[in-house]
N, C-alpha and C positions, 0 to 999 in steps of 0.2 A: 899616485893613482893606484887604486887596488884594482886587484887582477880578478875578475869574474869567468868562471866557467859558462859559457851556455851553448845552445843547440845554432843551428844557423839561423834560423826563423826567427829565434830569440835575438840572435847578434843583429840582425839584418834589422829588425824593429828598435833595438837600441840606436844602431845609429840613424838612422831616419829620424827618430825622437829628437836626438842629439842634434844633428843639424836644422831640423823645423824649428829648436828653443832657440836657437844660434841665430836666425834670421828672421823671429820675432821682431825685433829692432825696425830692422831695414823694411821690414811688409807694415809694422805704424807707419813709419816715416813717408815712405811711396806714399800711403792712404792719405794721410794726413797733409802732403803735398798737392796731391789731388785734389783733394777739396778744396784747399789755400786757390789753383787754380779756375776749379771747376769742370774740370776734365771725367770723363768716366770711361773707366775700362774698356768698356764694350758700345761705347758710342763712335759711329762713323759718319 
């Protein structure tokens, strides 16, 4: 792993990046389960 220098702001927006790419995966999957069922987020 290389070592990057940055500011907080900078750190702070890497790892948010980092973990938003990370659970890409699992946010298709949800979606795409939902649909399989028919379900919508925001329906009650």
């Amino acid at each position: 792993m290389d070592y990057l220098e940055t500011g907080l702001i900078a750190s702070y927006r890497q790892a948010l990046t980092s973990l938003h790419q990370a659970g890409a995966p699992l946010r298709r999957a949800r979606v795409h389960a939902q649909g399989l069922r028919g379900d919508k987020a925001d329906a009650t």
